[in-house]
Each structure stands twice: as structure tokens, then as C-alpha cells.
N, CA, C and O atoms as CSV, one atom per row, in Angstrom:
chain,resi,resn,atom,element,x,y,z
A,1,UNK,N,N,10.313,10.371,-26.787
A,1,UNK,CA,C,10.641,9.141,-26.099
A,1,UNK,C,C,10.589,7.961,-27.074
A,1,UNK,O,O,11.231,6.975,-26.712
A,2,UNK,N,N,10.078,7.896,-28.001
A,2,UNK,CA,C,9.611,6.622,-29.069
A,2,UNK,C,C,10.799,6.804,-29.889
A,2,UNK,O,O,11.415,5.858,-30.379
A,3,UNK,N,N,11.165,8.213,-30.057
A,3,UNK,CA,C,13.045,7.660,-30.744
A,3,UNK,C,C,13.898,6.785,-30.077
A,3,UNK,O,O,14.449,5.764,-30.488
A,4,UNK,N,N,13.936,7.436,-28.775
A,4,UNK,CA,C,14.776,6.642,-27.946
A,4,UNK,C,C,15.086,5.475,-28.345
A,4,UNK,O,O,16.066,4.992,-28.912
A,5,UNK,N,N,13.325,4.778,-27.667
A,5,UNK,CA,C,13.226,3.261,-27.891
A,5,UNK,C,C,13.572,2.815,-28.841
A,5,UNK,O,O,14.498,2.005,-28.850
A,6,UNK,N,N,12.835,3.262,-30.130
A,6,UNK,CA,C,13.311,3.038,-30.996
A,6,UNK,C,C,14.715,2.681,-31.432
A,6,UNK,O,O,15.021,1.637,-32.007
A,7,UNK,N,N,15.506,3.629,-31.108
A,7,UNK,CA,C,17.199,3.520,-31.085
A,7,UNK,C,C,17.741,2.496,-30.674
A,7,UNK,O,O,18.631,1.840,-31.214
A,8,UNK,N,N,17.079,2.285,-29.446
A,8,UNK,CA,C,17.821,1.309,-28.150
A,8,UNK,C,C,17.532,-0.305,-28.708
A,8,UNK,O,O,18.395,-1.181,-28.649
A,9,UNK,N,N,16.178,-0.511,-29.245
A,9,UNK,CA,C,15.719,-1.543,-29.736
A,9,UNK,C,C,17.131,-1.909,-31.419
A,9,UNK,O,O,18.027,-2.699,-31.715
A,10,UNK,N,N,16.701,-1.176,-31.767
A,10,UNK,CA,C,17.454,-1.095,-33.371
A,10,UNK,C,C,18.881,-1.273,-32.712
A,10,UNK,O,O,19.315,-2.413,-32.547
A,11,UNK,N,N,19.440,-0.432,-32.423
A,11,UNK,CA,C,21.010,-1.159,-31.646
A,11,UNK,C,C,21.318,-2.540,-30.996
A,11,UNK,O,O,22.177,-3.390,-31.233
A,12,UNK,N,N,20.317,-2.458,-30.100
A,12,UNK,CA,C,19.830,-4.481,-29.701
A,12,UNK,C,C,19.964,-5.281,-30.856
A,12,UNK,O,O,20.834,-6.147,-30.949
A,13,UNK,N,N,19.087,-5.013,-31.798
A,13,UNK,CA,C,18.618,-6.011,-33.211
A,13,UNK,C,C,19.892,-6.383,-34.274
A,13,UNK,O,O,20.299,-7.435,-34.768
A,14,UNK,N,N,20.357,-4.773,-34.372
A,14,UNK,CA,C,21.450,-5.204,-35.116
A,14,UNK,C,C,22.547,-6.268,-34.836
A,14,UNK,O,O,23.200,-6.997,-35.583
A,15,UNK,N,N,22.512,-6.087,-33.442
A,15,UNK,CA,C,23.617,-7.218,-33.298
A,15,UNK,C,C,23.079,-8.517,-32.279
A,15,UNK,O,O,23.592,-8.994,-31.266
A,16,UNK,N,N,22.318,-8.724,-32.722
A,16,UNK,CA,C,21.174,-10.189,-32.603
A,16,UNK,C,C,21.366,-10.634,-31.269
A,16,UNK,O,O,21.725,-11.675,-30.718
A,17,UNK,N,N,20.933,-9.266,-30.869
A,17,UNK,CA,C,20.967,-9.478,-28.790
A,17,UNK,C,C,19.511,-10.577,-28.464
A,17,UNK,O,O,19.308,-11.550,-27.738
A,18,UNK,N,N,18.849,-9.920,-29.278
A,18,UNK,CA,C,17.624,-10.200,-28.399
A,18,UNK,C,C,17.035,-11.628,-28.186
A,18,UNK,O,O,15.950,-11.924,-27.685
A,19,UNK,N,N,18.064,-12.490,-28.715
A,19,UNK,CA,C,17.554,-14.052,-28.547
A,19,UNK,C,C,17.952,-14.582,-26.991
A,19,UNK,O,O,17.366,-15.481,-26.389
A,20,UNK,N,N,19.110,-13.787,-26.490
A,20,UNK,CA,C,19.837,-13.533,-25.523
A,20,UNK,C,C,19.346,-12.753,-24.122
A,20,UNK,O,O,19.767,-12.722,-22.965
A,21,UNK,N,N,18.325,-12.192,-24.784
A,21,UNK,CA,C,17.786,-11.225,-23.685
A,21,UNK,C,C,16.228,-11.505,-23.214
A,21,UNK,O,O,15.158,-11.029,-23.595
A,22,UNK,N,N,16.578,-12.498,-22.203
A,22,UNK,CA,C,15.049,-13.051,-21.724
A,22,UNK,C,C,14.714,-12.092,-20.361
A,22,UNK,O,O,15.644,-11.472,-19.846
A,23,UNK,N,N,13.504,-12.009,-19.869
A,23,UNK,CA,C,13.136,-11.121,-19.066
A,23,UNK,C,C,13.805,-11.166,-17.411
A,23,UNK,O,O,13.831,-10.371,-16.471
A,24,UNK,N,N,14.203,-12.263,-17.604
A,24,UNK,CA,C,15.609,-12.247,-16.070
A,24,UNK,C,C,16.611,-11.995,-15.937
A,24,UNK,O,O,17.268,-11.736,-14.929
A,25,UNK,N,N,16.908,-12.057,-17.242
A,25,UNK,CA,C,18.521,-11.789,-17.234
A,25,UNK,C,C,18.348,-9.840,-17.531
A,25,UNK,O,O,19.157,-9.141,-16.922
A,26,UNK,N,N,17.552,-9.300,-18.227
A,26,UNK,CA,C,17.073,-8.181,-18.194
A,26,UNK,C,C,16.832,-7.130,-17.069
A,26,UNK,O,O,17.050,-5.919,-17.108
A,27,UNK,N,N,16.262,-7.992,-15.920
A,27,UNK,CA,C,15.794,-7.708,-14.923
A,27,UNK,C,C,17.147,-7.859,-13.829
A,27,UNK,O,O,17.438,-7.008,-12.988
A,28,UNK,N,N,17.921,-9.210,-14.070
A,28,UNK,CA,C,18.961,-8.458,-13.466
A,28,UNK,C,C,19.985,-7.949,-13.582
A,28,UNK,O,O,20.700,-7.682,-12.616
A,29,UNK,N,N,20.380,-7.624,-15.168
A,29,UNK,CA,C,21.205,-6.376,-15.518
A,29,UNK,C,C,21.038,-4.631,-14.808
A,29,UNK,O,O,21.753,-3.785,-14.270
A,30,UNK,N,N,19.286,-4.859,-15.332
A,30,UNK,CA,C,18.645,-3.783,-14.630
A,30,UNK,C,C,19.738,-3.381,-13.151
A,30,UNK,O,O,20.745,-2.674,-13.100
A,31,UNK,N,N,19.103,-4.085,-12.185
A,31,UNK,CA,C,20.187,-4.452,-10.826
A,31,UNK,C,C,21.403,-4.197,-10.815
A,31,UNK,O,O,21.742,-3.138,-10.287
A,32,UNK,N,N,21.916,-4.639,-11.102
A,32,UNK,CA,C,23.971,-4.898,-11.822
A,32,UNK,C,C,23.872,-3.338,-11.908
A,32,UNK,O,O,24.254,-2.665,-10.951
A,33,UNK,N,N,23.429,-2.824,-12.895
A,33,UNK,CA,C,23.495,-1.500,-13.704
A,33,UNK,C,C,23.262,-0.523,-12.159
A,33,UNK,O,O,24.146,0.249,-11.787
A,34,UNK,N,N,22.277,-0.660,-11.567
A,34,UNK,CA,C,21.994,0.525,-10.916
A,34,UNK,C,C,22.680,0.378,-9.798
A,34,UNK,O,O,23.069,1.393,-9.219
A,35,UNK,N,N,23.000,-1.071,-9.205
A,35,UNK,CA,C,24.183,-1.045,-8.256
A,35,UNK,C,C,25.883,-0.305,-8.794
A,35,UNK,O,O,26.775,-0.007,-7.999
A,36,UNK,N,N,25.960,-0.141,-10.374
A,36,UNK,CA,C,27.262,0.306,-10.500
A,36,UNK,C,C,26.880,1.450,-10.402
A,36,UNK,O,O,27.890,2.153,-10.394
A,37,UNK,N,N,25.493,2.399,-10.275
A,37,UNK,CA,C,25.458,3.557,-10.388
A,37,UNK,C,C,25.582,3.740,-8.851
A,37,UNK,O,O,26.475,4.530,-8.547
A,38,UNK,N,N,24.907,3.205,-7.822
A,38,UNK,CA,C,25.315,3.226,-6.658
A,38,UNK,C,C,26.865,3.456,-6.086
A,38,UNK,O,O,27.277,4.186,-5.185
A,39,UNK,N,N,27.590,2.485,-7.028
A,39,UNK,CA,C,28.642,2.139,-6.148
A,39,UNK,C,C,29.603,3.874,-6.575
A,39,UNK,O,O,30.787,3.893,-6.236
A,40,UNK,N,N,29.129,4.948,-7.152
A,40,UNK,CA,C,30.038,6.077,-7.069
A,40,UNK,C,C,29.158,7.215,-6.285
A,40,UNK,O,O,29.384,8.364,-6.666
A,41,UNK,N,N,28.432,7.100,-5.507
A,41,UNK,CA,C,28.107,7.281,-4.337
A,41,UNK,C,C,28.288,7.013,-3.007
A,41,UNK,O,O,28.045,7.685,-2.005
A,42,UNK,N,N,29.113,5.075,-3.276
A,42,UNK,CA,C,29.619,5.080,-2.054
A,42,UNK,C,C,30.709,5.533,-0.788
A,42,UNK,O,O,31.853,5.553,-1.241
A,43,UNK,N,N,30.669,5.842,0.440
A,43,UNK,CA,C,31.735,6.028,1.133
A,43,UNK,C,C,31.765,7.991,0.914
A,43,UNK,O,O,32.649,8.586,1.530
A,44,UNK,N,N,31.080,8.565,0.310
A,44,UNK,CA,C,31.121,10.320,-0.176
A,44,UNK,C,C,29.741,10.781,0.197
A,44,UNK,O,O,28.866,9.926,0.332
A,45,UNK,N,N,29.504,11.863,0.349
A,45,UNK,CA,C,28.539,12.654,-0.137
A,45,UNK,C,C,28.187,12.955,-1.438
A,45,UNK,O,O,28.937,12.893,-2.412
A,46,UNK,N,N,27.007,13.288,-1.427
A,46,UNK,CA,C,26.385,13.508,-2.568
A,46,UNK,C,C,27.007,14.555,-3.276
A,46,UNK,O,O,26.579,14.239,-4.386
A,47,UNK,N,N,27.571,15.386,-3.452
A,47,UNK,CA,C,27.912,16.246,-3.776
A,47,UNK,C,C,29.646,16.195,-4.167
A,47,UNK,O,O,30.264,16.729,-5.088
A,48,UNK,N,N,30.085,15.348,-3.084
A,48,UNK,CA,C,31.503,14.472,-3.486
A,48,UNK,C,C,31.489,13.475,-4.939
A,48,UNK,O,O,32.205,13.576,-5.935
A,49,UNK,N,N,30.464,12.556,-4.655
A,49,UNK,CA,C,30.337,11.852,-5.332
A,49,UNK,C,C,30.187,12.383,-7.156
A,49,UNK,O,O,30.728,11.976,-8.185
A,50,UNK,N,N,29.184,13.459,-6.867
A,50,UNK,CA,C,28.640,13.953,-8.444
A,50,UNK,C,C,30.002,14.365,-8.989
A,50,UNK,O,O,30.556,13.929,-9.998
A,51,UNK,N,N,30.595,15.623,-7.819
A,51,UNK,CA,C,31.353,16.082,-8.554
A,51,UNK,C,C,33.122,14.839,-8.967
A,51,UNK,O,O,33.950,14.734,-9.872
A,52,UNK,N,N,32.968,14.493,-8.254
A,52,UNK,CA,C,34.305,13.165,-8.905
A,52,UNK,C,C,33.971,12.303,-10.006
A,52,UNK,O,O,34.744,11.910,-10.879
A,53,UNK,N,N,32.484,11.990,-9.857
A,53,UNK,CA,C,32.190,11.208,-10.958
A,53,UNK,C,C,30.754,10.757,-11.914
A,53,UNK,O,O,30.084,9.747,-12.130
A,54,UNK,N,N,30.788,12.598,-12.415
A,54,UNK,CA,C,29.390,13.304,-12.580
A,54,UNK,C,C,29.307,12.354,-14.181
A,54,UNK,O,O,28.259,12.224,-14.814
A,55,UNK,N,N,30.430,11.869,-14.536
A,55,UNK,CA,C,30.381,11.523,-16.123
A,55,UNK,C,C,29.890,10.039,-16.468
A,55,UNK,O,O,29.288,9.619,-17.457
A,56,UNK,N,N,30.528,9.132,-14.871
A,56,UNK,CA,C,30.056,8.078,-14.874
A,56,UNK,C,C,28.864,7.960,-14.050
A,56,UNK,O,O,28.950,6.758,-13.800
A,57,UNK,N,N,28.199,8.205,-13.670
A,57,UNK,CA,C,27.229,8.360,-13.186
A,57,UNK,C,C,26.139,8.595,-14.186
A,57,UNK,O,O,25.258,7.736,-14.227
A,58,UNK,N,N,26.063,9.512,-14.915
A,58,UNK,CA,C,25.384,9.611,-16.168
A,58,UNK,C,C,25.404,8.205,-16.956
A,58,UNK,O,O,24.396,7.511,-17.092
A,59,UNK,N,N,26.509,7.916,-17.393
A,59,UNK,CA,C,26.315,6.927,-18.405
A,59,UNK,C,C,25.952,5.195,-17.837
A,59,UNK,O,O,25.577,4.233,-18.507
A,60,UNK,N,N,26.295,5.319,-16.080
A,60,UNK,CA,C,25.062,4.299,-15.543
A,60,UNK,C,C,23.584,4.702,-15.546
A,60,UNK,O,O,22.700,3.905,-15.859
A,61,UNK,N,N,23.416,5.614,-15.287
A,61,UNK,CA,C,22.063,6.082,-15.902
A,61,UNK,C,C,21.226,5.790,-16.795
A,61,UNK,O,O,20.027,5.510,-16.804
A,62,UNK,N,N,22.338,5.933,-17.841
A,62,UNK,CA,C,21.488,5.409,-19.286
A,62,UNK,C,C,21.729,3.821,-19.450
A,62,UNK,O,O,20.847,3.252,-20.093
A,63,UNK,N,N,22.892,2.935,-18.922
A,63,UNK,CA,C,22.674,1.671,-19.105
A,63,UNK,C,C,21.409,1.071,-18.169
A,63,UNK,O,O,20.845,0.045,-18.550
A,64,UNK,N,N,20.983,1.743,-16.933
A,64,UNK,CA,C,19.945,1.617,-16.507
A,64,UNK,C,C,18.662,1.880,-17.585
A,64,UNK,O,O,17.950,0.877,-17.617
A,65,UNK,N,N,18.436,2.384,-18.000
A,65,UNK,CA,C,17.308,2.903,-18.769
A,65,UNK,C,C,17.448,2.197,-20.388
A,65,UNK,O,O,16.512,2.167,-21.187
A,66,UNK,N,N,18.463,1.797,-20.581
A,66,UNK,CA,C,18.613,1.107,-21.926
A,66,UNK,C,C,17.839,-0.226,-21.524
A,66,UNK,O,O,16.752,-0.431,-22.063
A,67,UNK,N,N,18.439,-1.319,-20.430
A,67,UNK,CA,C,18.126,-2.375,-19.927
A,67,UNK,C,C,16.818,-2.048,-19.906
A,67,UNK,O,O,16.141,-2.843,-20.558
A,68,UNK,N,N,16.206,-1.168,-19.395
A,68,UNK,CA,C,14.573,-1.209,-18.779
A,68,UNK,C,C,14.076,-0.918,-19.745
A,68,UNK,O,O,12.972,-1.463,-19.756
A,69,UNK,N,N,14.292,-0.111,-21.000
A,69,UNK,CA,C,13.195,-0.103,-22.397
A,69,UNK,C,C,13.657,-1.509,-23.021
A,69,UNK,O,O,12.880,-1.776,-23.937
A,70,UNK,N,N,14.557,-2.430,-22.879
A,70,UNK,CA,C,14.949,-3.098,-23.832
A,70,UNK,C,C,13.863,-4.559,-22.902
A,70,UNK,O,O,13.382,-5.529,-23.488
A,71,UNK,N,N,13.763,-4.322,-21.673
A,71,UNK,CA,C,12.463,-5.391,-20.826
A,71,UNK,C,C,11.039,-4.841,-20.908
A,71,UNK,O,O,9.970,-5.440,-20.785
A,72,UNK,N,N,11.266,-3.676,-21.124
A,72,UNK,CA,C,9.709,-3.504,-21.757
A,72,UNK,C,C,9.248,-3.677,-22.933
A,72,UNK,O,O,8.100,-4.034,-23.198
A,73,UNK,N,N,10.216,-3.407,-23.790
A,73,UNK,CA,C,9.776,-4.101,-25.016
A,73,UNK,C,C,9.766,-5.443,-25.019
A,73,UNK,O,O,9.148,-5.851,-26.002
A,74,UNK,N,N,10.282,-6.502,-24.189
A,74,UNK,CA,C,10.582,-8.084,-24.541
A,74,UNK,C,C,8.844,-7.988,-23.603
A,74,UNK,O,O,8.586,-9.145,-23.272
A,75,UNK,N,N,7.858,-7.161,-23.198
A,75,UNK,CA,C,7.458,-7.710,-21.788
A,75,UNK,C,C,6.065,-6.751,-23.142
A,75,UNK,O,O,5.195,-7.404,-23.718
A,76,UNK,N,N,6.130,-6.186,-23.211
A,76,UNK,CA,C,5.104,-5.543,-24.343
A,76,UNK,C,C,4.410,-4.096,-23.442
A,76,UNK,O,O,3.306,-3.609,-23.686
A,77,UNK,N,N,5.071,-3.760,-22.718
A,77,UNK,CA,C,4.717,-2.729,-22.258
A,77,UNK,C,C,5.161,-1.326,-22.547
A,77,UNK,O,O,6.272,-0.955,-22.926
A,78,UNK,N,N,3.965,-0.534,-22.269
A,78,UNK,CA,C,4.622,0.781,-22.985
A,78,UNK,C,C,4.976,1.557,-21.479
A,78,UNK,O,O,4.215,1.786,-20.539
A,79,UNK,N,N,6.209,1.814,-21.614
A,79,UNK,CA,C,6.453,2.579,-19.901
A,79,UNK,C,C,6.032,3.687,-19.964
A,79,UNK,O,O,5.575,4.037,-18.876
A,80,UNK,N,N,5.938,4.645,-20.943
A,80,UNK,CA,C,5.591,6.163,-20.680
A,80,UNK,C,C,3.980,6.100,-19.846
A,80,UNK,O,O,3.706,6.879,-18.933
A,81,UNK,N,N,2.928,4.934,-20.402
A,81,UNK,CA,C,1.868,5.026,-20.112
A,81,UNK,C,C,2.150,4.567,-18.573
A,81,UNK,O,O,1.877,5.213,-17.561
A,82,UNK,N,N,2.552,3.734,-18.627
A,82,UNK,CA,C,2.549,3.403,-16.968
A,82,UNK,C,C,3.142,4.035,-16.031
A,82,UNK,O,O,2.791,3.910,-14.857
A,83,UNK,N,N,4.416,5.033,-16.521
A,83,UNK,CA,C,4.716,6.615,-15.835
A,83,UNK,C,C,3.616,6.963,-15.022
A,83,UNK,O,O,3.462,6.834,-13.807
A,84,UNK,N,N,2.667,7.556,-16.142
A,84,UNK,CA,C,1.665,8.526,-16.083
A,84,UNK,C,C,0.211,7.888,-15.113
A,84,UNK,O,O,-0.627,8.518,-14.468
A,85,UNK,N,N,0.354,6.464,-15.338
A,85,UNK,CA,C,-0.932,5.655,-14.375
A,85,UNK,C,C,0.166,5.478,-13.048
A,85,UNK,O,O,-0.409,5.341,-11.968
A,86,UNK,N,N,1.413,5.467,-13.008
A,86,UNK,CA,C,1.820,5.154,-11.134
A,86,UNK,C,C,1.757,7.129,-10.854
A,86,UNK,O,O,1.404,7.442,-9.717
A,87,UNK,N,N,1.993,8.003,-11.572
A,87,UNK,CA,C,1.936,9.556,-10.991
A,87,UNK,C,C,1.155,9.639,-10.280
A,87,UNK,O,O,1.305,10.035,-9.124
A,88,UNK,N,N,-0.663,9.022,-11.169
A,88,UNK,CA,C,-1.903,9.238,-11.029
A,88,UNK,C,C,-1.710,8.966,-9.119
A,88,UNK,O,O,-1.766,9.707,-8.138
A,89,UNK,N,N,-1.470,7.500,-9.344
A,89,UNK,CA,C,-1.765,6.482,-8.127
A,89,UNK,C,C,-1.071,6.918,-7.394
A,89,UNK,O,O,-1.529,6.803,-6.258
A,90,UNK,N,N,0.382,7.663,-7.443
A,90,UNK,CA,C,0.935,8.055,-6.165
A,90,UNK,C,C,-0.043,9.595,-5.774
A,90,UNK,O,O,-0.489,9.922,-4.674
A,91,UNK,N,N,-0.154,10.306,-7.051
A,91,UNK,CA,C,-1.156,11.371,-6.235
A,91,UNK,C,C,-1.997,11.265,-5.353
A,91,UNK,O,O,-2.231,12.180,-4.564
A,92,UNK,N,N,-2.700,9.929,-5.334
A,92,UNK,CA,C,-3.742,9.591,-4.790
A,92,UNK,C,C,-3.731,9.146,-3.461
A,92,UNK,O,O,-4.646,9.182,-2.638
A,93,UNK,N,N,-2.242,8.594,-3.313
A,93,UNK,CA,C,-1.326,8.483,-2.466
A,93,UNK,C,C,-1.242,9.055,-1.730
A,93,UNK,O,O,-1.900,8.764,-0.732
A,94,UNK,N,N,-0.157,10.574,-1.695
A,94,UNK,CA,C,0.312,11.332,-1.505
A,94,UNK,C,C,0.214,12.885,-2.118
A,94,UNK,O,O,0.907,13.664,-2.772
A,95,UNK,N,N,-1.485,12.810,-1.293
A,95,UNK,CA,C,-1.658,14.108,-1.604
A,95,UNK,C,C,-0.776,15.538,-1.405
A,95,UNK,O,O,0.121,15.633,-0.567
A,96,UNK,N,N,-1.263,16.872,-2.508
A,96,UNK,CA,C,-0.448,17.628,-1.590
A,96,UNK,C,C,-0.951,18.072,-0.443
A,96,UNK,O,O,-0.245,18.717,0.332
């Protein structure tokens, strides 16, 4: 996972995003992004949907997840750790 970031950050840098990328506008790309992943789900089934547009769907995926390491890094958080502390808390939650 620290390549990833790594990657995602270094692609940001090179082309001098990050003066540009304050934690709202981050936050609502985030949004934007996962509503376009929404919107090839709409009006189909699940299974309609994947299979018509299994390719874009993926690659909203990852603009989702690019946006969200690229606000955790502006925000100083490490997400893998906080994965692993909301698992905890939903276990605790939602036992089996």
C-alpha cells in the first residue's frame, strides 16, 4: 500500500497539483468521483451495470481512491491504520 501512495503523491508533485489541492476541494472531488461511479449503476441492475461498464467502473474506483490518499496525505493521516482501528470498532459493533 505505501507504493501506491507513494505513486499517487509523486504523480500529484510532479505536476505541482498540490498547491491546488486544499482539503475541500479534495473532499469534494472525493464526491464528484464516486457519484460518477454511481452514475453506471444507474437505471440497471447490478449485474447489468458491471457487465456494460465493468471497465469504467474500475477506473472510478481508482479516481476515488487516488483523491482519498491524495486528502490523507494533505490531512497527515495514515488510512491503512485507521482501516484497521474502524474494523476493530465495527467488530465491536457488530458482533458475529
Amino acid at each position: 500500500m505505501k507504493q501506491l501512495y507513494e505513486k499517487i503523491i509523486e504523480f500529484r508533485d510532479e505536476r505541482n497539483w498540490d498547491a491546488n489541492h486544499n482539503e475541500k476541494d479534495l473532499a469534494i472531488s472525493i464526491s464528484l468521483e464516486a457519484n460518477e461511479l454511481l452514475e453506471n449503476f444507474q437505471w440497471k441492475t447490478s449485474r447489468e451495470a458491471v457487465e456494460a461498464t465493468h471497465q469504467n467502473i474500475k477506473e472510478e474506483m481508482a479516481d476515488v481512491l487516488i483523491y482519498l490518499v491524495q486528502l490523507a496525505d494533505k490531512m497527515d493521516v495514515d488510512l491503512e491504520e485507521e482501516v484497521y482501528k474502524k474494523l476493530e470498532k465495527n467488530a465491536l459493533k457488530y458482533p458475529k
